[in-house]
C-alpha positions in Angstrom: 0.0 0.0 0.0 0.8 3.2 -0.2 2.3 4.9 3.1 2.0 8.5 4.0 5.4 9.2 5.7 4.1 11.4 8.6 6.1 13.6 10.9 4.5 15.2 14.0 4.7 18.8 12.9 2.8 17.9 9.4 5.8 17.3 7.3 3.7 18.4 3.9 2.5 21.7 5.6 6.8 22.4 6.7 7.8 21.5 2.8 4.9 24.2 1.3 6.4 26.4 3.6 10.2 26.0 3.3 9.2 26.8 -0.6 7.2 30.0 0.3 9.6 31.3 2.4 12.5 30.4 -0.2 10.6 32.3 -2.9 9.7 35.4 -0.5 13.0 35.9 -0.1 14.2 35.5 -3.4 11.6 38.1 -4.6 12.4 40.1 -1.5 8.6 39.9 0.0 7.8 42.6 2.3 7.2 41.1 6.0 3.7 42.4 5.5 2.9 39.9 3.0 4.9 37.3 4.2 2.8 37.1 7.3 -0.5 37.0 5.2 0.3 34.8 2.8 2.7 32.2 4.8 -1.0 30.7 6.8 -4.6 30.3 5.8 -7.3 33.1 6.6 -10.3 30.2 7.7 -9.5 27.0 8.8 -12.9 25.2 9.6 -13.0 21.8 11.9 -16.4 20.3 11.9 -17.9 16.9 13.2 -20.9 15.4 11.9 -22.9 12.5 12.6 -23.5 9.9 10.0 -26.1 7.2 10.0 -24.9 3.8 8.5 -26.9 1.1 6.6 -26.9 -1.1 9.8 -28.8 1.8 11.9 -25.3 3.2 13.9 -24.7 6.3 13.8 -20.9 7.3 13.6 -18.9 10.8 14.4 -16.8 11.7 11.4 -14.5 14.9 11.1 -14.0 16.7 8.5 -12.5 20.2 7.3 -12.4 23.2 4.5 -9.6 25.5 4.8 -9.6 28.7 2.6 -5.9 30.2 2.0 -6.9 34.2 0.9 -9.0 34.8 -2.0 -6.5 37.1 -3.9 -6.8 36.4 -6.9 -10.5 35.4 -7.0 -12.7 33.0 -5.4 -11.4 30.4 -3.6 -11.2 26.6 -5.2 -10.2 23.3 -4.4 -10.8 20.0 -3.7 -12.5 17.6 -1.6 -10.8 14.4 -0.4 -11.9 11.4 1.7 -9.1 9.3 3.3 -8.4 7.7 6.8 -5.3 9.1 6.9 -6.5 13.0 6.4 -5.5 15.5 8.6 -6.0 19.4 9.0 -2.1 19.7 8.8 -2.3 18.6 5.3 -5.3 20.5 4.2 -4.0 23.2 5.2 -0.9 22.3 2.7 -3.1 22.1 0.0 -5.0 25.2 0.6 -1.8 26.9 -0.3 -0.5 25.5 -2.5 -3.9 25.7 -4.6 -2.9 29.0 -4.3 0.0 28.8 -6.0 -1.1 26.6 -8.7 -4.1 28.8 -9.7 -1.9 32.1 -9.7 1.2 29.8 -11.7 -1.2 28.9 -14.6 -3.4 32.2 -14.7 -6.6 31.6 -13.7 -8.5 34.0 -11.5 -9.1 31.9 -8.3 -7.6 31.2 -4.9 -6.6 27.8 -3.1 -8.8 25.7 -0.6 -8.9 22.3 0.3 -11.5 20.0 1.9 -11.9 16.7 3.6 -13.3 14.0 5.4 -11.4 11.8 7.3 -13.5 8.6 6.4 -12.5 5.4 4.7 -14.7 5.5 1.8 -13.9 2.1 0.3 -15.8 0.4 3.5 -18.6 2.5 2.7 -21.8 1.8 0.6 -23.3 4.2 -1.9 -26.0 5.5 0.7 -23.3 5.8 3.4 -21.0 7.5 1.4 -24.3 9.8 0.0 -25.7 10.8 3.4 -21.9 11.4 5.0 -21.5 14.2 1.5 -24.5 15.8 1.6 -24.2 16.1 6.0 -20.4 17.6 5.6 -21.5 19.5 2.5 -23.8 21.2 4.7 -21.4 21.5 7.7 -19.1 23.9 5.6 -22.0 25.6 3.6 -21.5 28.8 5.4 -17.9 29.0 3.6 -19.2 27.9 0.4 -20.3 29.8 -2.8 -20.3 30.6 -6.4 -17.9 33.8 -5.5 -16.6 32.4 -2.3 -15.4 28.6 -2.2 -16.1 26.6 -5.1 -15.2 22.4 -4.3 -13.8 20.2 -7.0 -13.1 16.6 -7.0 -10.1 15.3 -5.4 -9.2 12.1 -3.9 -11.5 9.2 -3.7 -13.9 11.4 -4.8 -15.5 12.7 -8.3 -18.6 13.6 -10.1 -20.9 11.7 -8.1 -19.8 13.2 -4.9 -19.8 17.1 -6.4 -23.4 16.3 -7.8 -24.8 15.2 -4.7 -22.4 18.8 -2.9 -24.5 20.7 -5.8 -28.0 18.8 -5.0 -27.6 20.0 -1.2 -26.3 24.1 -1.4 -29.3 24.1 -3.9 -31.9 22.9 -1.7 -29.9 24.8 1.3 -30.7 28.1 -1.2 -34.2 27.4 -1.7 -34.3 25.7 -4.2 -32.3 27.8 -6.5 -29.8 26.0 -9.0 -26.6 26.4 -8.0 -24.7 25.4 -11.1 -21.5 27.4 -10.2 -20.9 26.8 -6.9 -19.6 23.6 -7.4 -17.3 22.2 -10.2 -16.2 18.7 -12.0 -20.0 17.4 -11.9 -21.5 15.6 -14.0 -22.4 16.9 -18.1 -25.9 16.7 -17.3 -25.8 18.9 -14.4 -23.2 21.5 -16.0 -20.4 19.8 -16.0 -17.2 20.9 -18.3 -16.6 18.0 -21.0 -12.7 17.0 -20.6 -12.6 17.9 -16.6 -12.4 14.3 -15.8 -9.3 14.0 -18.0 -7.8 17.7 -17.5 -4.9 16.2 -14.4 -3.4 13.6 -16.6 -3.6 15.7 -19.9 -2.3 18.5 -18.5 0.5 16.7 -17.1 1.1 15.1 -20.2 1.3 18.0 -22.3 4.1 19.0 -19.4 5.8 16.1 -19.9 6.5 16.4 -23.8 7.7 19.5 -23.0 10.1 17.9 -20.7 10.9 15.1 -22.9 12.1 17.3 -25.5 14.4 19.6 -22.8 16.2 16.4 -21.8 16.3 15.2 -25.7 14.3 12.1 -25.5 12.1 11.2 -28.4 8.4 10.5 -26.8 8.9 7.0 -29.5 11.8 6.0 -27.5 10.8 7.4 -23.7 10.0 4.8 -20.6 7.4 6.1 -17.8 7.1 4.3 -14.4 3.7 5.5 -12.6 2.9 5.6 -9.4 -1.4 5.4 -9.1 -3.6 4.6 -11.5 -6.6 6.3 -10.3 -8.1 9.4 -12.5 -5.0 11.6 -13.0 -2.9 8.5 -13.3 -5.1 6.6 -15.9 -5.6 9.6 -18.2 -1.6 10.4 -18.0 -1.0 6.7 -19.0 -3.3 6.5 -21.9 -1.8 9.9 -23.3 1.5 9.5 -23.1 1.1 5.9 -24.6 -0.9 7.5 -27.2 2.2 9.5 -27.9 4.3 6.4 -28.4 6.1 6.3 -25.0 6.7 2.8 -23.4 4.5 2.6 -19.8 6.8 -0.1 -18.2 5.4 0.1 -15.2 2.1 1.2 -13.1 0.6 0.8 -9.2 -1.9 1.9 -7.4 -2.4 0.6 -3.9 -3.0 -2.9 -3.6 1.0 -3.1 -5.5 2.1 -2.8 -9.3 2.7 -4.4 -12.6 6.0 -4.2 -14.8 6.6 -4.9 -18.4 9.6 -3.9 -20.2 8.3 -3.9 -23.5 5.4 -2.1 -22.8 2.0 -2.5 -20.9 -1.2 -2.4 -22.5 -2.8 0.4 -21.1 -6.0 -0.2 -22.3 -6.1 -3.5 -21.4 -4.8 -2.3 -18.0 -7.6 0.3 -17.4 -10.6 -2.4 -18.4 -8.7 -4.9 -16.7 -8.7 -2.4 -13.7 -11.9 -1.3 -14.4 -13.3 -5.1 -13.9 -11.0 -6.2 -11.1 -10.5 -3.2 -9.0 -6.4 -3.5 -8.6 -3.9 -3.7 -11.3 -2.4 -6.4 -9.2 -1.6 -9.8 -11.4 -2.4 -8.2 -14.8 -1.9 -10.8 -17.0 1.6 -10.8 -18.8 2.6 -8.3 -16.5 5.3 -9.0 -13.4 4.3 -8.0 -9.9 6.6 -5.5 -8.5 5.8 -3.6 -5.5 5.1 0.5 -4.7 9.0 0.6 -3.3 10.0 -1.1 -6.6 8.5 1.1 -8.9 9.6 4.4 -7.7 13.4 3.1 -7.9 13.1 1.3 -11.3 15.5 2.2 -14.5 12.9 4.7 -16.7 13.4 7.7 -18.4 10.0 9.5 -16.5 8.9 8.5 -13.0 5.3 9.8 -12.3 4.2 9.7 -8.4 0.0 10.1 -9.0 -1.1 8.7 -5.6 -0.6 10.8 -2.9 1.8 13.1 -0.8 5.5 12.1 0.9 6.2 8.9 -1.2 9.7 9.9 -2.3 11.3 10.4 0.7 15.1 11.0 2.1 15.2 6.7 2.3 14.5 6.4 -1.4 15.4 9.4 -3.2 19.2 8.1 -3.6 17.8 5.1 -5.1 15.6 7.0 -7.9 16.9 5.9 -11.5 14.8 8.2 -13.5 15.8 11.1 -15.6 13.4 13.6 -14.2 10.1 13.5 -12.0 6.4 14.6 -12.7 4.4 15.3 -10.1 0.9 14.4 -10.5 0.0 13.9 -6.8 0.2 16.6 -4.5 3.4 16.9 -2.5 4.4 13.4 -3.4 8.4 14.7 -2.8 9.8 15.8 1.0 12.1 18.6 0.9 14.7 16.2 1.9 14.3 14.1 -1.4 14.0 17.4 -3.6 17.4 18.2 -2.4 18.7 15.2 -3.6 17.4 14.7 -6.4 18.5 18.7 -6.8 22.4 17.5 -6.1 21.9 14.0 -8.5 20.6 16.6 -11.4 17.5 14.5 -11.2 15.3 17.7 -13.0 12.1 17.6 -11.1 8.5 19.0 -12.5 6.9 20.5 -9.3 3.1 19.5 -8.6 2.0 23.2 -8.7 2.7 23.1 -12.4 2.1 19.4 -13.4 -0.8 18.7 -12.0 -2.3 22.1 -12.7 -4.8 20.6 -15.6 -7.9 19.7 -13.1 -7.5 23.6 -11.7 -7.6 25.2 -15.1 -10.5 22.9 -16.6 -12.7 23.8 -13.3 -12.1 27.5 -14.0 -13.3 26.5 -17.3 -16.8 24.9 -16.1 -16.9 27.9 -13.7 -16.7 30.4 -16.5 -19.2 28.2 -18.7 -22.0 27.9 -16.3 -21.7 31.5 -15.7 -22.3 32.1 -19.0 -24.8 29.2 -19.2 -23.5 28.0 -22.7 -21.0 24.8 -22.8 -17.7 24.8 -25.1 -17.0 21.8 -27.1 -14.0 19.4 -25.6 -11.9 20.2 -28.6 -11.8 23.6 -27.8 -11.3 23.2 -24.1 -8.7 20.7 -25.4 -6.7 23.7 -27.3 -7.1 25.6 -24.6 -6.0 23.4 -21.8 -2.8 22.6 -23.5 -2.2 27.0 -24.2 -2.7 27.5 -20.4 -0.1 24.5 -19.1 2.5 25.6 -22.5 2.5 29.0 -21.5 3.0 28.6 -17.8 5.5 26.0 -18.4 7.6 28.3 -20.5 7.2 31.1 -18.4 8.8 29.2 -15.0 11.6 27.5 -17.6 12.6 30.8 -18.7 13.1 32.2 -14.9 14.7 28.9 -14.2 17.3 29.7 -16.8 17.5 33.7 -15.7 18.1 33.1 -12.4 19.9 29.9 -12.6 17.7 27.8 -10.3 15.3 25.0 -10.8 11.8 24.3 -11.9 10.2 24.7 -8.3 12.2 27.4 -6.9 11.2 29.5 -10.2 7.4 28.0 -10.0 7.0 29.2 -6.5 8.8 32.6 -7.8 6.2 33.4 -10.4 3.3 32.5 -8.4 4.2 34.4 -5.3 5.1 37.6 -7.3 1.6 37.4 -9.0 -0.1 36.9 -5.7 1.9 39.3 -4.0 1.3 42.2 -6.9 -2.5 41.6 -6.4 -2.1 41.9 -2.8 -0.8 44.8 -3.1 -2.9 46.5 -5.6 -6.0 45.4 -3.8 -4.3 47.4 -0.4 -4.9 46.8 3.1 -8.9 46.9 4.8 -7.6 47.3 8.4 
């Protein structure tokens, strides 16, 4: 399984941090700002009852953390996991943040989530625990104010049933933007459920060509095989690139000449693991992230390449899909191996720039077609991927340092436009 490496001050929460502060001073960030922008402005705790099937009634917790609505409204996802913690939305908060402000999009970062295991529950457990949360943090919700999103373990079911329960809390009314990655039917963006993975992969041929590796003759090792994970697999095999290797958390499958992605997502699809794939070798999490491949691709979740394993990595240069996947320790030395590393406020920016796109369409109450969203998608991540390389090569640094650099200065030049209400 997968294995959150957890330290008692919220190791994820200290790496977004160390980043902020390392850009601040780079950019030489007034105190002022520094002070606003290092924490959240609302951190919400809230604990809920929950009926069961069986009649008992548990006590779950959950949380919604809104970082400072800069830019524009506040966005981000909602996650159920055992293992979630407030620590770690807070993390994600931020660095929302600095994903929407990297790519260009008018929003600001927030996180949700409920700290549930939701593969013990059943459909009307998992139904009556969203719509009880949903209404829990309602008060911090809204079209212009906190707009939720899909995230882990969660997806278009879940944000209809968070759209189904604001509209009934607002009389009734329809409240089409006030939640995003829903179903088509209910005003949905077509391509949002693909926008992580092909956003990352238009990233990755980008960085495919920097290092001077044919797409035809690259090999990808990927860690998860959930949504982001299944729609960077099929694209980049699409492309031509080998996928020798994939996991999610029951353990992984390796082929040197080449899984059959395809195969490997029905097979999935029917099965519920990619474990024992047929033609495929079992090869553990561990085994995966320190294979021989040209692109290693953590997609599950935060802290899985770590100061143990880092010195053990193999690959040419890291995508991150999943959110914090990399400890500061691990970035470091991957930094002194000359391991390039794509940070996750840049590759996994996709899902944050096709949400902005459903929020703009069902403001407008008309629907683009997926090709254009498509074309756009892919203008959005080329542009912002350019725009950190070239600082990356003016200031001689790499691709994180020069991420955090360009979204901080944008956040920080809206700060300061919008002045202080004291």
């Amino acid at each position: 399984m997968f294995e959150v490496q957890r330290r008692s001050e919220a190791q994820l929460l200290q790496t977004a941090r160390h980043f902020f502060d390392e850009a601040a001073a780079r950019l030489g960030l007034e105190r002022s700002l520094r002070e606003l922008l290092r924490y959240p402005k609302r951190k919400l705790i809230v604990g809920f009852p929950v009926q069961m099937d069986s009649g008992e009634v548990r006590y779950v917790e959950g949380y919604r953390v809104q970082h400072h609505a800069v830019l524009g409204p506040c966005k981000g996802g909602v996650r159920y996991h055992p293992d979630v913690t407030l620590e770690e939305i807070e993390a994600l908060a931020i660095l929302a943040t600095w994903e929407a402000a990297l790519v260009g999009v008018p929003l600001s970062g927030a996180k949700g989530g409920v700290r549930c295991d939701p593969k013990t529950l059943s459909l009307g457990e998992l139904e009556r625990l969203t719509r009880r949360y949903t209404a829990e943090i309602a008060p911090l919700l809204g079209p212009e104010q906190d707009i939720p999103e899909p995230d882990l373990y969660t997806s278009e079911r879940e944000m209809a049933w968070m759209l189904d329960t604001l509209s009934m809390h607002a009389h009734g009314r329809f409240m089409t933007t006030a939640v995003t990655g829903k179903p088509l039917v209910l005003g949905g963006s077509p391509g949002r459920d693909l926008a992580s993975g092909r956003g990352a992969f238009f990233i990755a041929m980008e960085v495919l060509k920097s290092l001077g590796i044919p797409v035809a003759e690259a090999t990808v090792a990927i860690q998860g095989f959930g949504n982001a994970g299944t729609s960077f697999a099929r694209s980049i095999s699409d492309a031509g690139a080998r996928v020798i290797a994939v996991s999610d958390s029951s353990g992984g499958v390796w082929d040197e000449r080449g899984l059959d992605i395809l195969a490997l997502i029905e097979y999935k699809r029917s099965t519920g693991s990619v474990r024992n794939f047929p033609g495929a070798d079992t090869i553990s999490n561990e085994e995966l992230l320190t294979m021989k491949c040209d692109l290693l691709v953590p997609a599950a979740i935060e802290n899985q390449l770590t100061e143990a394993n880092a010195g053990l990595v193999k690959a040419k240069a890291v995508l991150e899909i999943a959110n914090g996947p990399t400890t500061l320790e691990a970035d470091r030395i991957f930094h002194e191996r000359g391991i390039l590393v794509v940070p996750d406020i840049l590759a996994n920016a996709g899902g944050m720039i096709v949400s902005y796109f459903e929020w703009v369409q069902g403001h407008k109450a008309y629907s683009w077609g997926a090709e254009h969203i498509e074309n756009l998608l892919y203008q959005f991540m080329s542009r912002a991927y350019h725009t950190v390389q070239a600082v990356c090569d003016r200031e001689n640094t790499d691709l994180r340092t020069a991420a955090y650099c360009v979204a901080l200065d944008r956040v920080a030049t809206a700060a300061r436009a919008r002045g202080l209400y004291a």
